[in-house]
Phi, psi and omega in degrees: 000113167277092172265018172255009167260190168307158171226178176243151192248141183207137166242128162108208181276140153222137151225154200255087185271137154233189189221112136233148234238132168279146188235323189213212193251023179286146181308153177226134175206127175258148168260130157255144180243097154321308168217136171291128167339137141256161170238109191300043246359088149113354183263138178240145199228105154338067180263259227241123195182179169193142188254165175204137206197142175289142194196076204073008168091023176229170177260139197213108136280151212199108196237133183251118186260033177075000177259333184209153168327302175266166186285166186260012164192143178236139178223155153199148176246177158066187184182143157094340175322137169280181177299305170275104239219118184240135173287144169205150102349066176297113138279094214234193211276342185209011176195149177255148184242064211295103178245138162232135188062045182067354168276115172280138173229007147178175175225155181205142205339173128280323155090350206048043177294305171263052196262012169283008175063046170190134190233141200239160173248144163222144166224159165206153193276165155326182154247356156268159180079188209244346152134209182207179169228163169286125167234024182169134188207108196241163149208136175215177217257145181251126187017262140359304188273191208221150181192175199207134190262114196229121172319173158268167173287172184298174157239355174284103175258150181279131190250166192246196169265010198231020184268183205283312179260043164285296148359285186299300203274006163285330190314147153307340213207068170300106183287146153297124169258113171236216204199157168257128158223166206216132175325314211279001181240333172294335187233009158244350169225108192289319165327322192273300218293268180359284162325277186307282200295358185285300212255338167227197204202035187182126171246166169220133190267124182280333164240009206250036176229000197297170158290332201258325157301324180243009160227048191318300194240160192315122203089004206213102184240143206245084176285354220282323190269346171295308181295342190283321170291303167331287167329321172284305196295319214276323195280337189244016198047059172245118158305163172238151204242121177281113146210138343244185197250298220220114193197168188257355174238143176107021198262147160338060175029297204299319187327298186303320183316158166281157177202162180310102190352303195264012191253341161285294187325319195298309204304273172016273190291339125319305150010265188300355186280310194260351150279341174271341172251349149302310228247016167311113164118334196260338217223131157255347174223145171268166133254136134292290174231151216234132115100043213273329161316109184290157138346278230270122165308300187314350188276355172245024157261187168046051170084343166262144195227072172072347167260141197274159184277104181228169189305315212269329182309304201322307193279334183239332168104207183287347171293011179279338174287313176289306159339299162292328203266311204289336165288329175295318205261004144306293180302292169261114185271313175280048147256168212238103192250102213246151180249101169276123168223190187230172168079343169278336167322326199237148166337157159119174201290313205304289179308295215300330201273305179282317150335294182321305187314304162327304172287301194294343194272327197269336173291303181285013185074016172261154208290050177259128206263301199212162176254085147327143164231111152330286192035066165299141178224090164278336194198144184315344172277003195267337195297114174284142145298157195263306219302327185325292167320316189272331136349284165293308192287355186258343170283328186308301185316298184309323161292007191032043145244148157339134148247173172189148152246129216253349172212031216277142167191148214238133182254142188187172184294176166311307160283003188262029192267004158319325172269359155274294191309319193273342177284294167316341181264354198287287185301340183272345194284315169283007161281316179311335200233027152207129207332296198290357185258119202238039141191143171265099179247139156263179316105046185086193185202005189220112176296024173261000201224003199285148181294354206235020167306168201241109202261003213284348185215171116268136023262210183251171190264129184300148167287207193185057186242332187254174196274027179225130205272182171305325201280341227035046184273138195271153180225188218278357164306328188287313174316345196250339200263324162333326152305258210323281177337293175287346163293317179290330172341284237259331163324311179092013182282356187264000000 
């Protein structure tokens, strides 16, 4: 889906031709979207759309109506289709009208699928075969109606002086205040655009640098939403924080396949060769490797020391880190190169296991610069004390690293939000006040777009974690980490 290209504004009747041109029998589909997908990290939530597609030599549309994952209705039509096959569309007020080759070949409900009077283009293929091409894409208007071609938006927003990260960047010691954003709402909702570029000065892309987003298939890198948030950070003075190069989840089909040791390592260090040397010179921080730390207790007794057994561990053992650092700082040589985990804030074998890890990574020469702390707070067993925290930023300090806290966000009830505003300011209050810790990331910033939404039904229900509600009514966190900004001002501690 190109949303940093047109979409169509459209009243009345329309219809939509495309040419699609086959190399081989891979399924081929174009998507039209009544309202564009959101993706909850990494969960994608359906809404109101319809794919239409070559399929075995039939024509097959699949219409989703904002209720469920799956579609609420699948039809094919037809026989025989060829490779090159050109498809069309009637959009009419209460049924479509579905043609191949100059043929109608069947109609089926409208649903009020597009009734938001706009349609976005997207396509995609089998996961077999050799893809397809687009050859060709018209829309024009049926008697009456009427339609239009609408740009995407700018990305440069206009600031005022009084945002958090105005604040921040006043300190004697100036911090990055940042945010995880994800293209598809940066460029279909100006409150979300508006917000991120206002208020912070440091982006994390949350999904669009993952591997399974930007190499689906080997060799095949799909930069256009990466590059669009890079291109946004540039337009707002905003760094950009890379995540991630190396992880055991968020991965490809192809990643995940079995292979051979060294035919995973190599895949790993390509990888990192080529995403990290696109965005070279564009990115000011890496997470290199996300998340290296088991589960599993046993994995910190009897001798084992804690990093979990996963595909890239499995094939290289704990050299697999080093392997990754020395290839990131190969690739981008001026980047700021950080090891993310969660779960590190507080005292116990988790933090002690990562400390070790640390000193030996740091023995061996490899090039690791910082320590991310998540620090998701999901459920009252989650909650850290800041001295705690500060505690770990200062063993880092002793280790000559870097801190940041890189993804944080506290989830609690509707009355419990004093206690998000005291957690989150607990911790930005101690980023402030010790040297080696240079950024404060939330982990989004609007609970309309938040990980910790509720998927279990559709559509699904905003959490009630970050410091901005669905509506993007600020709530007493945002009010709390501004105290802390304006208290390190006039103190002079930041």
């Amino acid at each position: 889906m190109n949303l940093r290209g047109p979409h169509m504004a459209f009243r009345g009747d329309v219809r939509i031709e495309a040419g699609l041109r086959r190399t081989d029998d891979t399924d081929a589909y174009l998507h039209l979207y009544g309202e564009t997908p959101v993706i909850y990290d990494e969960w994608r939530y359906e809404r109101r759309g319809v794919r239409i597609g070559v399929v075995g030599g039939r024509l097959r549309i699949d219409r989703w109506d904002g209720d469920s994952d799956s579609p609420a209705m699948t039809r094919t039509f037809g026989s025989g289709l060829g490779l090159e096959v050109r498809l069309a569309v009637e959009v009419r007020a209460d049924r479509l009208v579905l043609e191949a080759d100059g043929e109608v070949v069947g109609t089926v409900p409208a649903r009020d699928v597009f009734g938001s009077g706009r349609i976005w283009f997207g396509a995609d293929a089998g996961a077999r075969g050799k893809g397809w091409t687009l050859s060709g894409l018209h829309a024009r208007s049926l008697g009456r109606g009427r339609m239009s071609v609408v740009d995407a938006p700018g990305l440069r927003v206009p600031r005022s002086s009084d945002a958090m990260r105005d604040l921040a960047a006043v300190l004697p010691r100036p911090i990055r205040m940042g945010t995880a954003v994800a293209a598809g709402p940066l460029l279909t909702d100006s409150a979300y655009r508006r917000t991120a570029g206002e208020e912070f000065s440091m982006l994390t892309p949350e999904n669009d640098f993952k591997p399974q987003f930007v190499q689906p298939r080997r060799g095949v890198f799909a930069f256009a939403e990466g590059d669009t948030l890079v291109d946004f950070a540039e337009a707002n003075r905003m760094k950009v924080h890379g995540h991630t190069l190396v992880w055991f989840e968020a991965l490809p089909a192809w990643m995940r396949a079995e292979m051979a040791d060294e035919q995973r390592r190599r895949v790993m260090v390509e990888h990192i060769r080529a995403v990290a040397g696109h965005f070279r010179g564009k990115v000011a921080e890496w997470d290199v490797v996300n998340e290296p730390m088991s589960d599993e207790d046993e994995d910190y007794v009897n001798g084992n020391r804690g990093v979990r057994p996963q595909l890239w561990f499995d094939a290289m053992g704990e050299q697999y880190i080093d392997i990754a650092f020395h290839a990131a700082r190969e690739a981008d040589p001026h980047a700021v190169l950080y090891l993310n985990e969660y779960g590190v804030e507080e005292d116990g074998p988790r933090w002690d296991a990562l400390y070790a890890l640390l000193i030996r990574l740091k023995e061996r020469g490899v090039p690791v610069d910082g320590v991310g702390f998540q620090d998701h707070e999901y459920a009252v067993g989650d909650r850290t004390d800041p001295e705690v925290f500060r505690r770990k930023v200062r063993a880092l300090a002793g280790l000559g690293l870097k801190a940041r806290v890189s993804e944080a966000d506290v989830l609690v009830d509707e009355d419990e939000e004093d206690i998000q505003a005291r957690q989150l300011a607990g911790k930005l209050a101690v980023c402030g006040e010790e040297p080696n810790c240079t950024s404060f990331s939330t982990w989004g910033f609007t609970d309309k777009y938040g990980s910790t939404a509720d998927l279990r039904h559709y559509p699904p229900s905003p959490g009630n974690a970050l410091p901005w509600d669905a509506a993007y009514e600020v709530k007493p966190a945002y009010w709390a980490l501004r105290d802390v900004l304006d208290d390190a001002r006039r103190s002079g501690t930041g």
